[in-house]
C-alpha positions in Angstrom: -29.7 28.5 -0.5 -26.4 26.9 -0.8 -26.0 25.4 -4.8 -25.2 21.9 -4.7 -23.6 19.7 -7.8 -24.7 15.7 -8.7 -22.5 13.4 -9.9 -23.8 10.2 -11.5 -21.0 7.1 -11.9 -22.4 4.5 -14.5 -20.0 1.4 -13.4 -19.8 -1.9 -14.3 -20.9 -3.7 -11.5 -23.6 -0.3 -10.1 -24.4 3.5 -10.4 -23.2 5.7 -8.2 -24.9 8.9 -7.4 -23.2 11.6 -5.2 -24.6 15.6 -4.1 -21.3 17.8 -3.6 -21.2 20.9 -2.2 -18.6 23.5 -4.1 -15.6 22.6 -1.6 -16.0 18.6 -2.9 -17.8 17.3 -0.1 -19.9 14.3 0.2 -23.2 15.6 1.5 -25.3 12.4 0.3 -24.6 9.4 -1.7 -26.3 6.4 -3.0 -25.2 3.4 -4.9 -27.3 0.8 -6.8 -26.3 -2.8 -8.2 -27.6 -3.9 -12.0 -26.9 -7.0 -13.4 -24.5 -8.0 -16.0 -25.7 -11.1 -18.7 -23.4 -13.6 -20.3 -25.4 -15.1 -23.1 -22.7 -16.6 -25.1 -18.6 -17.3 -24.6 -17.4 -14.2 -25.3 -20.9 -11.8 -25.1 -20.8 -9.4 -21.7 -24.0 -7.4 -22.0 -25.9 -5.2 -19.9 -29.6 -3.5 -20.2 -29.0 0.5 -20.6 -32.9 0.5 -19.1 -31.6 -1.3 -15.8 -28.8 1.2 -15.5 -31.9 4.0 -15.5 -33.7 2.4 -12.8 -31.3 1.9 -10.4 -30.1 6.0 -11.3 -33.7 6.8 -10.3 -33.7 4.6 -7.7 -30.3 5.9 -6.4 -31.1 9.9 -6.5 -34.6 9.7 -4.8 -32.3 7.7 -2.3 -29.8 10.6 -2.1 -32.3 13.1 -1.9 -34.6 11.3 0.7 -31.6 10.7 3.0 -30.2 14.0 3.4 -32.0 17.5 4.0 -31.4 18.3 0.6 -33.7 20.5 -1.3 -33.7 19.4 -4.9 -33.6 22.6 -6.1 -30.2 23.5 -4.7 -28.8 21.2 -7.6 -27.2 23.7 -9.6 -25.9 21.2 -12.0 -25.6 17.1 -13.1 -22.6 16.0 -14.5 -22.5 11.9 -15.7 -19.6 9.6 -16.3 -19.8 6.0 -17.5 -18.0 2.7 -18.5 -16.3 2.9 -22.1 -17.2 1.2 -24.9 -20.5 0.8 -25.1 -22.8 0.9 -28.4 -26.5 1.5 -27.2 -28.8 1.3 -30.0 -31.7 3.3 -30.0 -34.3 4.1 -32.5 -35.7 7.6 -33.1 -37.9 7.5 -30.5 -35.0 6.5 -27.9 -35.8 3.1 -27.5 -33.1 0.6 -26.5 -33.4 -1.9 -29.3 -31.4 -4.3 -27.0 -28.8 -4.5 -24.2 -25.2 -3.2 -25.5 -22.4 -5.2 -25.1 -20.2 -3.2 -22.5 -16.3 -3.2 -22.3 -15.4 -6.7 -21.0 -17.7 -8.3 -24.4 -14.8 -9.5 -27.3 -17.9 -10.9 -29.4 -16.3 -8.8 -32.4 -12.9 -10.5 -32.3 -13.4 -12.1 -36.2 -14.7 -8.4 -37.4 -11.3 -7.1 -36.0 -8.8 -9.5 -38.0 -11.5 -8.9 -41.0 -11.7 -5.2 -40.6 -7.7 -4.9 -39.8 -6.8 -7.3 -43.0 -8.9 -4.8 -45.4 -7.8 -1.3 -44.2 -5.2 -2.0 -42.6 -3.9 -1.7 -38.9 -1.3 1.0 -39.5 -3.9 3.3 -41.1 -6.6 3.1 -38.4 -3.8 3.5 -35.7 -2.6 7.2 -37.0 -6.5 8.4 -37.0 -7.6 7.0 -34.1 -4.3 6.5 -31.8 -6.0 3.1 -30.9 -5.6 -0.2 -31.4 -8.5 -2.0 -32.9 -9.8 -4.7 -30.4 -13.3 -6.1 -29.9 -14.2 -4.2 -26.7 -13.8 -0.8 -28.5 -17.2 0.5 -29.5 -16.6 0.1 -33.0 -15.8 -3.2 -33.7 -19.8 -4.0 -31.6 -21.4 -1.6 -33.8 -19.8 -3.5 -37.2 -21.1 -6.7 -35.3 -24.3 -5.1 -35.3 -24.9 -4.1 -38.8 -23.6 -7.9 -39.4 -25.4 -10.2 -37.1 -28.2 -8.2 -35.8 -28.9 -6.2 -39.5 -32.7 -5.2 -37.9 -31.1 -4.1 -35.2 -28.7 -1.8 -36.9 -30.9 -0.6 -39.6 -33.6 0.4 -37.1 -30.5 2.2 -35.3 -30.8 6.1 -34.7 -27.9 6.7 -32.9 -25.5 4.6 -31.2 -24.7 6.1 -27.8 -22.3 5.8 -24.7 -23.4 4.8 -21.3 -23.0 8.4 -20.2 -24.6 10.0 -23.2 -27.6 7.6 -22.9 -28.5 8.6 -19.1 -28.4 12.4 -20.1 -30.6 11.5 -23.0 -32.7 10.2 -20.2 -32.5 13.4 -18.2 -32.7 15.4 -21.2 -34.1 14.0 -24.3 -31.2 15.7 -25.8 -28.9 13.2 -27.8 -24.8 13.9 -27.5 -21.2 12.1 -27.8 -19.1 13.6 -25.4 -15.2 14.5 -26.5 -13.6 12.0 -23.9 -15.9 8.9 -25.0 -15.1 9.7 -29.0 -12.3 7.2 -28.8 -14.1 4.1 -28.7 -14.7 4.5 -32.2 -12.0 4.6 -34.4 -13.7 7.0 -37.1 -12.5 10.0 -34.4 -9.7 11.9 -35.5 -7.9 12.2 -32.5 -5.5 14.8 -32.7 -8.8 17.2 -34.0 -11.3 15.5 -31.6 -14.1 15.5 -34.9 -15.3 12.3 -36.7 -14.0 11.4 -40.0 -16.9 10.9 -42.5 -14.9 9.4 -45.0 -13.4 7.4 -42.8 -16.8 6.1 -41.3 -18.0 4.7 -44.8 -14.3 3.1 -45.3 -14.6 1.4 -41.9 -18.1 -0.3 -42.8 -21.2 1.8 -40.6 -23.3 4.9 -41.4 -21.2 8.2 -40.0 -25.4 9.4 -39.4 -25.6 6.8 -36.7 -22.8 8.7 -34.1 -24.3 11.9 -32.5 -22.7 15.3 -32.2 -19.9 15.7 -30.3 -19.5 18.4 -27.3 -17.5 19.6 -24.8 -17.7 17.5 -21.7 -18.5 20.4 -19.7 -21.1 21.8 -22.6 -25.0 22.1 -21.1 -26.7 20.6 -23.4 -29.8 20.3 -21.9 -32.2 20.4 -18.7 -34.2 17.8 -16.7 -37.1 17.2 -18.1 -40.9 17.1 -16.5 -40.6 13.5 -17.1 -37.0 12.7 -16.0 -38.1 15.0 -12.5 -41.1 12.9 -12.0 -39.1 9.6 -12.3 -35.9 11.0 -10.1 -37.1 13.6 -8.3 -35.1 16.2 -9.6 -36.0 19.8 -10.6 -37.0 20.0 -14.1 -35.3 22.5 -15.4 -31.4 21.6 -14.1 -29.3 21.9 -16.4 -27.3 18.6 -17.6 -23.7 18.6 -19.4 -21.9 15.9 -21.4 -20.2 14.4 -18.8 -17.2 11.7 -19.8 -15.4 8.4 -19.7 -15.3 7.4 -15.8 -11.2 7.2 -16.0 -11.1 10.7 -17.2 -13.8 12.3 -14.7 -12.2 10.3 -11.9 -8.3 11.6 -12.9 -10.1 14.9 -12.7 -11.6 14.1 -9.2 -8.5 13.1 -8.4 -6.7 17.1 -9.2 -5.3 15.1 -12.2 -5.1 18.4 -14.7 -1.4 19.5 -15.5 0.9 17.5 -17.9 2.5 15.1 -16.7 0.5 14.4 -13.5 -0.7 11.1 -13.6 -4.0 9.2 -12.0 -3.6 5.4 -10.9 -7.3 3.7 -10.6 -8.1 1.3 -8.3 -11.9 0.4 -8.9 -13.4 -2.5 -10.2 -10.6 -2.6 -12.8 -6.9 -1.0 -12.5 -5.2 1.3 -15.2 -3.5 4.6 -15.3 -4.2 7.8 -17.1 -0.8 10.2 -17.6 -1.9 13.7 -18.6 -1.0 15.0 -22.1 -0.9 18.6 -24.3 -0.5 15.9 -27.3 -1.9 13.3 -28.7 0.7 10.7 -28.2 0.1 7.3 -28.9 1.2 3.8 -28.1 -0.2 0.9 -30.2 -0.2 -1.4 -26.6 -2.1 1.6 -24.8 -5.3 3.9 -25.1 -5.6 7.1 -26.0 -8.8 9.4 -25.7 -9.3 13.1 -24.5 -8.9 14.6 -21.0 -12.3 15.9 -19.8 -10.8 19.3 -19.6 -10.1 20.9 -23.3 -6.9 21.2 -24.9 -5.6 17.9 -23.1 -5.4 14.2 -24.0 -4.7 11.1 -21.5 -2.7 8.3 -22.3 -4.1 5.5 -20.7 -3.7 1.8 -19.3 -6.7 -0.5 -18.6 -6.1 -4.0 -16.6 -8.9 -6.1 -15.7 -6.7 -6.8 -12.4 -7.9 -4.3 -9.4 -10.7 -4.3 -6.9 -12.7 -6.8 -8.7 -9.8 -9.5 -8.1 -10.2 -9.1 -4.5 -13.6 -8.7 -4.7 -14.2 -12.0 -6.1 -11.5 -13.6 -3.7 -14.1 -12.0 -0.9 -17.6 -13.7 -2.8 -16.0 -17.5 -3.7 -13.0 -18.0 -0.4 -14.0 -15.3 1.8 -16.2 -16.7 4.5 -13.4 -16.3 6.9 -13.2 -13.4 6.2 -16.4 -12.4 6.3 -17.2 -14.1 10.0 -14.0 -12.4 11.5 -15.6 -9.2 10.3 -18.9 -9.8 12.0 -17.2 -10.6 14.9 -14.7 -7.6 14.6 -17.4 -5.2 14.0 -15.1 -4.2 10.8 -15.3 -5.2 7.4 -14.4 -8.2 4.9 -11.5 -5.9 3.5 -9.8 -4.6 6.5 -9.5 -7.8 7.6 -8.0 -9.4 4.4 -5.6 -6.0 4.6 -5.2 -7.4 8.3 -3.8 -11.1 7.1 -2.1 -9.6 4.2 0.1 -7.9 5.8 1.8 -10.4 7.7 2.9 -11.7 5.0 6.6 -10.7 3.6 7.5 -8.4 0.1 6.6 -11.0 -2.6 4.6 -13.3 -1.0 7.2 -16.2 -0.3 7.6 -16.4 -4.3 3.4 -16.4 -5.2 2.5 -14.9 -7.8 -0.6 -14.0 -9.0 -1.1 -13.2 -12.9 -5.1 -11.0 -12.3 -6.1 -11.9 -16.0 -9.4 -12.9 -14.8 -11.3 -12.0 -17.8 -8.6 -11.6 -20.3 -6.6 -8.5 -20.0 -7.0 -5.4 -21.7 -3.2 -3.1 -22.5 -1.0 -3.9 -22.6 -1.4 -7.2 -23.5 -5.1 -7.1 -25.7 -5.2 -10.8 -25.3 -9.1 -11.8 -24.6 -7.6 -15.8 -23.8 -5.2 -14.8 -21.1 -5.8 -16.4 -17.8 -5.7 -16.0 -14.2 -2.6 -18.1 -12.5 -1.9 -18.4 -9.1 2.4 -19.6 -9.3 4.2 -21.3 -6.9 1.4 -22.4 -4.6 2.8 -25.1 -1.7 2.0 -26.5 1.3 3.4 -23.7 3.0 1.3 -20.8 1.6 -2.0 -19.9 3.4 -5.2 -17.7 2.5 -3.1 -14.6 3.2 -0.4 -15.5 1.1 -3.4 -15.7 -1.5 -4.6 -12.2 -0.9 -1.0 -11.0 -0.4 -0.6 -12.0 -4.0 -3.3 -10.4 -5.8 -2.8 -7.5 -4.4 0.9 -7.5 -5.9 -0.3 -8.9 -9.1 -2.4 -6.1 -9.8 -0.3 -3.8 -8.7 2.6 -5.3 -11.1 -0.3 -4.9 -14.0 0.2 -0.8 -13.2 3.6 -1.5 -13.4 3.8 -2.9 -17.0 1.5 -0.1 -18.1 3.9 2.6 -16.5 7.3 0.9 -18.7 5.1 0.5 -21.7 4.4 4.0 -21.9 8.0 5.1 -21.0 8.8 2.9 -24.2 7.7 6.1 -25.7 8.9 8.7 -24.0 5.7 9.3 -21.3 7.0 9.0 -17.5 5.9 10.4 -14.6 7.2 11.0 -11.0 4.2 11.0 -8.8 0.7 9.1 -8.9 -2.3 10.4 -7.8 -4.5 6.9 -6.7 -8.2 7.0 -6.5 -10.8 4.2 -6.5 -12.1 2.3 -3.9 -8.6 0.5 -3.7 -6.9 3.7 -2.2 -8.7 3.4 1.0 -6.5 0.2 1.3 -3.5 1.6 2.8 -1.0 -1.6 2.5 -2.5 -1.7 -1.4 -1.5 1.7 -2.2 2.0 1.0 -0.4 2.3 -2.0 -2.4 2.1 -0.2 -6.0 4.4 2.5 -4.5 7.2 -0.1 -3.8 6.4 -2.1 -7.0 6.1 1.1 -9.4 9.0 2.8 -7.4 7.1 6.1 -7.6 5.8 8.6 -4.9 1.5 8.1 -4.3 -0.6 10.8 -3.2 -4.0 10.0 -2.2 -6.9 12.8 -2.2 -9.5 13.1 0.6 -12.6 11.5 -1.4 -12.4 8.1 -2.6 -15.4 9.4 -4.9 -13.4 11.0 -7.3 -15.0 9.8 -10.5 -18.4 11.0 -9.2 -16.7 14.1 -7.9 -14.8 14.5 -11.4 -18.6 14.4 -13.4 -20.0 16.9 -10.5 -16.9 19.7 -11.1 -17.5 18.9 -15.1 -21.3 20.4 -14.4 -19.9 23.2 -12.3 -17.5 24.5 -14.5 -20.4 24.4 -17.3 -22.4 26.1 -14.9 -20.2 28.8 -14.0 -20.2 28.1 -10.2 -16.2 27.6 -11.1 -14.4 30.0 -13.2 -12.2 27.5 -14.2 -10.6 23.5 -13.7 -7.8 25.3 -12.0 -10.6 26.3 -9.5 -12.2 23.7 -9.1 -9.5 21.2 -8.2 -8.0 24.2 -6.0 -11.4 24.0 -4.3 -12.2 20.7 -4.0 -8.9 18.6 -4.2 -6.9 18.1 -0.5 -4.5 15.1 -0.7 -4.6 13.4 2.7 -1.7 11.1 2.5 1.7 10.5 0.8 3.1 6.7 0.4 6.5 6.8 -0.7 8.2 3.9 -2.3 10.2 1.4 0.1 13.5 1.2 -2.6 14.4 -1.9 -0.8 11.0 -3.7 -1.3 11.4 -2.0 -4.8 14.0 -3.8 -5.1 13.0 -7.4 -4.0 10.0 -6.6 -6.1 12.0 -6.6 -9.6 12.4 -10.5 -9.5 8.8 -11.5 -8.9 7.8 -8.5 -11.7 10.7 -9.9 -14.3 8.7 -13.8 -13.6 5.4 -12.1 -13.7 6.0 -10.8 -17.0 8.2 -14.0 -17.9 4.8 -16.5 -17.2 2.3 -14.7 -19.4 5.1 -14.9 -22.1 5.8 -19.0 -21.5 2.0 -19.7 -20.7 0.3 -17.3 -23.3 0.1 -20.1 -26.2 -1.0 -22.5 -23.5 -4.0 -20.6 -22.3 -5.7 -19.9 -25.9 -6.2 -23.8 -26.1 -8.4 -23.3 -23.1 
């Protein structure tokens, strides 16, 4: 029989669960929605038990709708959201839902935390900035406000590590996810014990770190029951979700660099280094030996998205009528509409924004709205917005030295081909797009065939699996009637950024 790989997505708004065959074909997928909780101004939680479920729920649907055996699954690889801080107790109980990357709960413990040590000092371990939706700053906010909840703490785990402890019963920290806590060294990829008692939480409660392609366990009897899955498959680490899907995406050389286009935007340039940028992230590649400098904008496919669910009924009623979709035809009315919009501009801070800002009160703005702008105009707009977010993500990191030629764009964004145009023109830089727009899942299932030994290598793999379909190559003139509604874009969060933390 043919051996088959599964990849399992944990994403903010659903799981996704993909069965690849070795040359990176699709041959089943399923996708299942979970809910996200907003208890308080400032708390964004979700319940690591929900995520389970629908996991379950989304592999028996894989399985059931293809004429896949289960047993041809050769190997699961997992990627999730960042930041999480899953509590469990010994027995690998959720002691309650962990706040996920969007939650700035933690914002006092920051200024606290950065006025003892020191922000300079936990920079040049860490190579990160300390901000509330880091892992670290959530687990302090445990130990203070929740002390029962912390003390009865095991572990704290990732939303990755936590759905292979489901599969496996094995508990791990896999190298890519380490950087959410700032006790990691990372330019040695090991936690810092000392470092763990200076920042304020038990260096006992973070598991051992791996490998993201390391096995470190197999489906259980249980786990097969509840998925339908052959006990026995072996299960590696896994990884952060940007690092899995640059790897789905053939990002693997320095200097090759993956722009994301999911439910958030950000780009991930590859690095032999560990260079750092106090406005930027930095955390290990999935593949050894290499680190990713990263940029993370709330601005991407959730902007549209929510365009779609509050002033999309248009939309939606031409695409009943069309037989198409809600997004082809906002690409559709978009697309009439001339290089910057007629002077809209869209700032996509629609639940603060992440680098390379790190400013939890900035705001969404629609500028320069008139009688003379319509619904495409709108769309037009945040498109360009989010694409000018990339943008000031790609010049921060040339601010030290980090460029890059070419993009590599994955997400579901990239199927939109006047999107992926858009950030060509804007960024001025040549975008390649691969065949799958699954790379992230893809990116978890090579993870599990490299540990596996189906490929020899990540060189294989991507050689195997990774066929670039298209090429968008910048416009220079629309790059260059771009660079006045970028220089304003950047010019309104800086007039309006003391104006929207009275809000």
């Amino acid at each position: 029989m043919e051996k088959l790989l599964l990849g399992i997505d944990i994403g903010t708004s659903a799981c996704k669960v993909a069965v690849f065959n070795l040359q990176g074909k699709v041959l089943s997928q399923s996708s299942k929605e979970y809910r996200v909780y907003y208890p308080h101004s400032g708390f964004v939680e979700q319940n690591p038990n929900e995520w389970w479920e629908s996991v379950c729920t989304a592999i028996k649907e894989t399985i059931a709708s293809s004429k896949i055996n289960p047993s041809q699954i050769a190997g699961i690889g997992i990627d999730g959201q960042s930041w999480s801080a899953i509590p469990i107790d010994k027995k690998g109980n959720v002691l309650c839902n962990t706040p996920i990357w969007m939650d700035t709960r933690a914002d006092d413990i920051c200024k606290e935390t950065i006025n003892r040590i020191g922000f300079d000092r936990i920079f040049m371990l860490s190579g990160n900035s300390f901000e509330p939706t880091y892992s670290t700053p959530k687990i302090l906010w445990f130990k203070k406000n929740m002390p029962d909840v912390y003390n009865s703490t095991y572990k704290f785990l990732q939303s990755n590590s936590f759905i292979a402890f489901k599969l496996t019963g094995q508990i791990s920290q896999d190298l890519s996810q380490g950087y959410g806590i700032h006790s990691f060294n990372m330019k040695e990829g090991k936690w810092d014990d000392s470092f763990c008692e200076e920042l304020g939480f038990d260096r006992d409660k973070l598991p051992e770190i791996f490998q993201c392609h390391d096995v470190i366990g197999e489906v259980t009897g249980v786990a097969a029951a509840q998925t339908g899955l052959v006990k026995g498959t072996p299960v590696v680490a896994g990884g952060l979700d940007a690092s899995c899907g640059t790897l789905g995406a053939g990002v693997i050389k320095v200097g090759q660099t993956q722009e994301q286009g999911g439910q958030a935007g950000g780009m991930s340039i590859c690095l032999d280094s560990a260079i750092a940028h106090q406005k930027l992230i930095l955390s290990f590649h999935v593949i050894p030996e290499l680190w990713l400098l990263q940029g993370g904008t709330v601005g991407g496919g959730g902007a549209i998205k929510w365009f779609k669910q509050e002033l999309g009924a248009f939309e939606e009623i031409e695409a009943k009528a069309k037989g198409s979709n809600p997004f082809k035809v906002m690409d559709e009315e978009a697309e009439k509409i001339p290089v910057g919009s007629d002077g809209l501009i869209f700032l996509p801070y629609m639940a603060g924004e992440r680098s390379p800002l790190w400013d939890k009160k900035a705001k969404g703005v629609f500028f320069g709205l008139g009688y003379n702008k319509t619904r495409a105009h709108i769309i037009r707009a945040i498109m360009e917005g989010c694409a000018f977010a990339l943008q000031h993500n790609l010049k921060t990191a040339e601010e030290i030295g980090v460029g890059t030629d070419k993009l590599v764009a994955m997400g579901g964004a990239a199927n939109s081909r006047l999107w992926t145009q858009m950030k060509a023109d804007i960024t001025g830089k040549t975008i390649n797009v691969p065949t799958s727009d699954t790379a992230t899942t893809l990116g978890a299932a090579i993870l599990a065939g490299v540990g596996t030994g189906l490929y020899k290598s990540f060189d294989q793999a991507v050689e195997n699996t990774i066929v670039i379909t298209r090429t968008h190559e910048p416009d220079l003139q629309a790059h260059a009637r771009y660079k006045n509604n970028y220089e304003i874009y950047l010019e309104l969060y800086e007039k309006l950024k003391d104006t929207m933390q009275k809000v």
